[in-house]
C-alpha positions as CSV (number, residue, x, y, z in Angstrom):
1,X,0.7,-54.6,-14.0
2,X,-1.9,-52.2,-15.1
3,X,-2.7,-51.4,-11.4
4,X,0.9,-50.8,-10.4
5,X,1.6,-47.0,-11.4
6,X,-1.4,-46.1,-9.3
7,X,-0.1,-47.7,-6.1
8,X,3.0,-46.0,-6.8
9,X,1.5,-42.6,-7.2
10,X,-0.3,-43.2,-4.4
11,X,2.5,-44.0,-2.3
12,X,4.2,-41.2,-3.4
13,X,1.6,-38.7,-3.1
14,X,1.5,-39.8,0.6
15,X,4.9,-39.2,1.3
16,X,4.5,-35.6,-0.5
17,X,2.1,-34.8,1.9
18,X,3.4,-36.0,4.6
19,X,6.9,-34.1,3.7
20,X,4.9,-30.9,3.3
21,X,2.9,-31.4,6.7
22,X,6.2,-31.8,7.9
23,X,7.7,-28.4,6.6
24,X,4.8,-26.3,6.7
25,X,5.4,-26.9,11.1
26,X,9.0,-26.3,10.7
27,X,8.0,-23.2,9.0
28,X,9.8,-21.0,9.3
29,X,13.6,-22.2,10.2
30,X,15.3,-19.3,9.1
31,X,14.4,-14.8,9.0
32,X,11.5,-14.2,6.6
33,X,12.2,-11.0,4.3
34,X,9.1,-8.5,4.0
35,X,9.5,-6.5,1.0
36,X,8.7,-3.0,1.0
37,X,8.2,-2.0,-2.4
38,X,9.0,1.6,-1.8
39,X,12.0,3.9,-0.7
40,X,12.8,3.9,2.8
41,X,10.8,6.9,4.7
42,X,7.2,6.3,3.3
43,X,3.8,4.8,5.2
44,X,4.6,1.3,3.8
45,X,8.0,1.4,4.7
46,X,6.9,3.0,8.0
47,X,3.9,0.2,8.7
48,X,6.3,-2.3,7.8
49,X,9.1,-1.3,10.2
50,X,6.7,-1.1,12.9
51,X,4.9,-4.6,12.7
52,X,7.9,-7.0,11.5
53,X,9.9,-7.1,15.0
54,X,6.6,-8.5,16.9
55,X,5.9,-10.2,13.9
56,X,9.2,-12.1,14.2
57,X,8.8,-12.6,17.5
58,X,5.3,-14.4,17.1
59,X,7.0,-16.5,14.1
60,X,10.0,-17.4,16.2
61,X,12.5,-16.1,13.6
62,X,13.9,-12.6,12.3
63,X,11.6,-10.5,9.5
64,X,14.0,-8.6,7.8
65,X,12.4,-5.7,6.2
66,X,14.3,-5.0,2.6
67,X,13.3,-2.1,0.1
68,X,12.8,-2.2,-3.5
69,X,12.0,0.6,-4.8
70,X,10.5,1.8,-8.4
71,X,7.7,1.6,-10.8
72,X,5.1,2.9,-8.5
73,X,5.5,-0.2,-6.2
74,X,5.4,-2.3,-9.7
75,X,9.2,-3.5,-9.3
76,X,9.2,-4.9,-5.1
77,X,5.7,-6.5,-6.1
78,X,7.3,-8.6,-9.0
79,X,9.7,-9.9,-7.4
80,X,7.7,-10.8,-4.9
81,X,5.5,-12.3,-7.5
82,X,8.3,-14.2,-8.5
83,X,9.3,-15.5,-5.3
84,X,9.6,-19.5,-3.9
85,X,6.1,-19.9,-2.4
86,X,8.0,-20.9,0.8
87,X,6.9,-18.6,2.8
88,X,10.7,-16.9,3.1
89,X,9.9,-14.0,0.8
90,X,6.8,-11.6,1.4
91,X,5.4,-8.5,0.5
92,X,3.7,-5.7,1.7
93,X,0.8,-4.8,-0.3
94,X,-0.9,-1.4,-1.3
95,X,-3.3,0.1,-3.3
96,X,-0.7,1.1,-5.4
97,X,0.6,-2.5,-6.1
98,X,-2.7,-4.3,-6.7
99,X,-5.2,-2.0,-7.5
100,X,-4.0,1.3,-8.9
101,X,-1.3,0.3,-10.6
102,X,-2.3,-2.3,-12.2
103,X,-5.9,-0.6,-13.1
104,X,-4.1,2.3,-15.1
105,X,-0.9,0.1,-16.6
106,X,-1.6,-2.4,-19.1
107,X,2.5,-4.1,-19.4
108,X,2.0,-4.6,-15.4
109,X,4.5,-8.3,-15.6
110,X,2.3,-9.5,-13.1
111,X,-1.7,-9.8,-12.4
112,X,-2.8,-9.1,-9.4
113,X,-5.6,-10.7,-9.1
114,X,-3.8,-14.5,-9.3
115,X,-0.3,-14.1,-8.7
116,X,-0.2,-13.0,-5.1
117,X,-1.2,-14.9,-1.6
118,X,-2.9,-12.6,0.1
119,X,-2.6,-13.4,4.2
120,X,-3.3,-10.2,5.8
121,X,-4.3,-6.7,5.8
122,X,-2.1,-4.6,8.7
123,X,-4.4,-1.5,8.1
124,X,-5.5,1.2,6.5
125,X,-4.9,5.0,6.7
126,X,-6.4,8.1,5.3
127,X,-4.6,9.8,2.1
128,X,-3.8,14.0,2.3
129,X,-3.1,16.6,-0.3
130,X,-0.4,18.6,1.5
131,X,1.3,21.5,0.2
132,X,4.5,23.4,0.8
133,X,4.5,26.7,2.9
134,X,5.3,28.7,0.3
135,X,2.3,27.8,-1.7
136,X,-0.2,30.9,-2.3
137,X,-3.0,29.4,-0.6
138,X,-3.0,27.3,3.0
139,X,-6.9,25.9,2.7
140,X,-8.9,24.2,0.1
141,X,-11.1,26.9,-1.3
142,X,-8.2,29.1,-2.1
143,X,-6.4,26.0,-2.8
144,X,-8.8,25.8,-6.2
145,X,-8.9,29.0,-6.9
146,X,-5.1,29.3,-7.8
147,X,-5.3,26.0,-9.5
148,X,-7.7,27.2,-12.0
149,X,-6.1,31.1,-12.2
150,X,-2.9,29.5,-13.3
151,X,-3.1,26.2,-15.0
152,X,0.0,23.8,-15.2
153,X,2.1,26.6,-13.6
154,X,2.5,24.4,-10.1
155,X,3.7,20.6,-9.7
156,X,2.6,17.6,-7.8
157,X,4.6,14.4,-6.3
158,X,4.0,11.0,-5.6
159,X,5.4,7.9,-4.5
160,X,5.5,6.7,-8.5
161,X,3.4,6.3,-11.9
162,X,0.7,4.1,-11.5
163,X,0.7,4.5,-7.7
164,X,-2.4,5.4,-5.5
165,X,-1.2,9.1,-5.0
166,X,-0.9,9.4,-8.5
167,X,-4.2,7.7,-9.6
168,X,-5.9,10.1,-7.1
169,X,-4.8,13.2,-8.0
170,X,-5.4,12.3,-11.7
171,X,-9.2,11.6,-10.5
172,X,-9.4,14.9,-8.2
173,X,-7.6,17.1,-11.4
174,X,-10.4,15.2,-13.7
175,X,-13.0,16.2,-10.9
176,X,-12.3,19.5,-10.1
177,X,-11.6,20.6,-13.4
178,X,-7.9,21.4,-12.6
179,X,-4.5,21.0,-14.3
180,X,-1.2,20.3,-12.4
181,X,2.1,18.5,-13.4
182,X,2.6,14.7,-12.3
183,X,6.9,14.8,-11.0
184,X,7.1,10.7,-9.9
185,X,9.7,9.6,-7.6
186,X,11.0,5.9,-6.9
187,X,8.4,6.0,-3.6
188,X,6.8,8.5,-1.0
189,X,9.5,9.0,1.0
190,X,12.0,10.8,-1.4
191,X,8.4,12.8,-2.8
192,X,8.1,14.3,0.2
193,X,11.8,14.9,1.5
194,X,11.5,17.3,-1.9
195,X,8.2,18.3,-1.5
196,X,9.3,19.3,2.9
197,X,12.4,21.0,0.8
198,X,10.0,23.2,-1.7
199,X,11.4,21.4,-4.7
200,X,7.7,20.4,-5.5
201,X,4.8,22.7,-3.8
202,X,2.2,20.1,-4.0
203,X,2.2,16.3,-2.8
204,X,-0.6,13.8,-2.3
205,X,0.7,11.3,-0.2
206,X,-0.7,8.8,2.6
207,X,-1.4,10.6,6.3
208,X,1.3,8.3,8.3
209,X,4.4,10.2,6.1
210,X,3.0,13.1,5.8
211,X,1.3,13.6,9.3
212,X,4.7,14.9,11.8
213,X,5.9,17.5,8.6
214,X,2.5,18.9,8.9
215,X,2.3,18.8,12.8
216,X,5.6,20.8,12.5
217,X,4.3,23.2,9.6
218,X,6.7,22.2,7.2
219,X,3.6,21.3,4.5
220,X,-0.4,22.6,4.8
221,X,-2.8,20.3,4.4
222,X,-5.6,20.8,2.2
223,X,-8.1,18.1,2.2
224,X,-8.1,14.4,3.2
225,X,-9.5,11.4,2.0
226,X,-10.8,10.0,5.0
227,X,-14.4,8.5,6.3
228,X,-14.7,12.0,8.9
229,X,-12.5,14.8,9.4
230,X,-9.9,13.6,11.8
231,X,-8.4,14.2,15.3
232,X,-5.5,15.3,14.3
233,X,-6.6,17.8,11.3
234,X,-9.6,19.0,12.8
235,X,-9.4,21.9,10.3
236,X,-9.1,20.6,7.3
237,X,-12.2,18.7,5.4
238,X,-12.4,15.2,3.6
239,X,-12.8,15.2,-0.1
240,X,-16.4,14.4,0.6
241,X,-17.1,17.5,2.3
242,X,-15.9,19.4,-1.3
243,X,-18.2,17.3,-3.1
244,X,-15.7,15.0,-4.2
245,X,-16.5,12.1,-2.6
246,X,-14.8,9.1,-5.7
247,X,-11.5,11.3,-4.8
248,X,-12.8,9.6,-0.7
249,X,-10.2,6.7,-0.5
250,X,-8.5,5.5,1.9
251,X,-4.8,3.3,1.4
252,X,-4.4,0.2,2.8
253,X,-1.1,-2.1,4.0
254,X,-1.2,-5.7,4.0
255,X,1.2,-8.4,3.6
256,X,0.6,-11.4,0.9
257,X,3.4,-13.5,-0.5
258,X,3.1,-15.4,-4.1
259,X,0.6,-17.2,-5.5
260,X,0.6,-20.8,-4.7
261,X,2.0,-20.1,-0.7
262,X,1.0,-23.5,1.6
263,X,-2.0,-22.5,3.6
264,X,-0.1,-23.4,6.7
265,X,2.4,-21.0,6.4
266,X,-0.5,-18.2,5.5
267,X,-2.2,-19.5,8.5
268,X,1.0,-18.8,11.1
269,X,2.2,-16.2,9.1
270,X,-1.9,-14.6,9.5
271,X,-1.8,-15.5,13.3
272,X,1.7,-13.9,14.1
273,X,0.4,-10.6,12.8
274,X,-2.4,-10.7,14.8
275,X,-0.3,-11.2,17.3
276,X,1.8,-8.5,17.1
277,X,-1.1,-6.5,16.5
278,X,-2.7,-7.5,19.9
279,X,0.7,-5.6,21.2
280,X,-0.5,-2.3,22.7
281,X,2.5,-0.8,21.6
282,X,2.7,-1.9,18.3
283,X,-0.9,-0.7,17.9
284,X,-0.4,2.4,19.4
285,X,2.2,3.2,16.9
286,X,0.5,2.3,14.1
287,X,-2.7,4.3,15.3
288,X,-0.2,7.5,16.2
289,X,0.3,7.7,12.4
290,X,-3.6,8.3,11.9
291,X,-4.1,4.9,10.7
292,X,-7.0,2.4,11.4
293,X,-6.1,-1.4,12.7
294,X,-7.1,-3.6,10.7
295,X,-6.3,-7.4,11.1
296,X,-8.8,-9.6,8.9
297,X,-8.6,-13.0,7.2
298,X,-7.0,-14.6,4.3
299,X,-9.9,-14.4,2.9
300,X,-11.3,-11.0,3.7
301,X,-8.3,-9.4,2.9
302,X,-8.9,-11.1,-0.8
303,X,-12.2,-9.4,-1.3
304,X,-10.5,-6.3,-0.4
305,X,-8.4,-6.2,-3.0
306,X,-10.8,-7.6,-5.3
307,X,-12.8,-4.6,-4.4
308,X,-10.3,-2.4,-4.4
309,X,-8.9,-3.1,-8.1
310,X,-12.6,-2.9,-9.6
311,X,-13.0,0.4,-8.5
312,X,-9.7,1.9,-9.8
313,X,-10.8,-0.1,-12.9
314,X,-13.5,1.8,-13.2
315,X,-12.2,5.1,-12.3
316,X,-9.6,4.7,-14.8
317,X,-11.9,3.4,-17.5
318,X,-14.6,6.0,-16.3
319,X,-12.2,9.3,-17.0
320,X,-10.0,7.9,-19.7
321,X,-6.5,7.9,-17.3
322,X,-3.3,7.7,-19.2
323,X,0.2,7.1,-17.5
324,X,2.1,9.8,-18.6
């Protein structure tokens, strides 16, 4: 009698696992929805976009890119968060969501850390201060200058509070000895449509969204955070080169789904990425926009953010950033 409940649980454990072998290579039966936490028009939303149809393709099934935008990113990432760990609903992940973000706000509902499943990183691009025509100076040296002649006279957008464009340009501002107005918006895309439109002169915003409004002078760029100047900016130096080298940092865009996801479905959902990525047009695409494949591991793309989050930490603690 005393053995009984054992064999039971037992037995039933077995058939759990068995059921779950079973689903996790049924996986997926139905379209998988990627979550953009952004407005349409931005680098995530962009990066997204581009990888889901080969994506779907690998997996067998639709991904069905769906935006949710506010909070810096803080809004799409909790309900992601929040998600069945089925595998059905994922998430792209930024800086923004899991690093800066959460490094600067403390009533972030989620910890990013241990709430996510993080599968893959898609890649990584370089970040650009950009500013409108209009603006009095068109490089970085006189950029400066007319910061400090006219303090909190200009204006600066981002994709949201908390999100890496913001956390940036509150560590270049701290850096440079600068002051400039934070105007958030509910992601990059409507930042710069008002930014293109001279509503804001200034924007810090990823290279992919920015990159063709520049190529067709609609905004100037004035320094990038990138590893070396690149191809496409020849011109215009990295952060580094100023002597601003913390301000150096690239964004990234993976995809992770919530905590707890059945290492089967990070597996397929992992190897139909690569995949896709293996697609010369899907990486061409991707690299047109300035950014860098990347294509790791579960794992790897774990440290990353590990990484990542510690050193927003440490800006943030470092130069005492508030949210506004």
């Amino acid at each position: 009698m005393q053995r009984r409940p054992l064999v039971v649980s037992t037995l039933a454990l077995s058939v759990l696992l068995a059921t779950s072998g079973a689903w996790a290579q049924a996986y997926p039966n139905k379209p998988v929805k990627l979550q953009v936490p952004f407005a349409p028009g931005g680098t995530t939303d962009i990066v997204a976009r581009v990888i889901s149809e080969a994506m779907g393709k690998a997996l067998g099934q639709n991904v069905v890119v769906e935006n949710k935008a506010g909070g810096g990113g803080v809004i799409g990432a909790n309900e992601t968060a929040k998600s069945a760990p089925d595998g059905y609903s994922l998430g792209m992940a930024t800086v923004s969501t899991v690093a800066a973000n959460p490094a600067i706000n403390p009533k972030i509902p989620y910890n990013a850390l241990t709430d996510f499943t993080p599968i893959i990183n898609v890649a990584a691009t370089p970040n650009v201060i950009a500013v409108h025509p209009s603006f009095p100076a068109k490089d970085y040296k006189g950029f400066v200058a007319e910061l400090k002649k006219n303090p909190g006279q200009h204006s600066y957008s981002s994709s949201g509070t908390g999100g890496i464009g913001h956390l940036q340009m509150e560590l270049y501002k701290n850096l440079a000895g600068v002051f400039v107005t934070h105007i958030p918006y509910r992601g990059a895309g409507p930042a710069l449509n008002d930014t293109v439109a001279g509503q804001v002169p200034i924007i810090f915003d990823n290279m992919p969204s920015a990159l063709p409004f520049i190529q067709a002078n609609k905004l100037v760029a004035i320094a990038v955070a990138a590893p070396q100047r690149l191809s496409q900016l020849p011109q215009v130096p990295t952060f580094k080169e100023v002597g601003l080298e913390p301000v150096n940092r690239m964004a990234f865009y993976g995809i992770y789904g919530p905590k707890g996801l059945p290492k089967e479905v990070v597996d397929k959902v992992n190897a139909a990425v690569r995949k896709a990525l293996e697609d010369p047009s899907v990486r061409k695409r991707i690299e047109d926009t300035g950014s860098i494949i990347i294509g790791n591991t579960p794992e790897q793309f774990a440290e990353q953010i590990k990484a990542e989050y510690a050193v927003y930490k440490q800006v943030v603690d470092t130069s005492k950033l508030k949210l506004d």
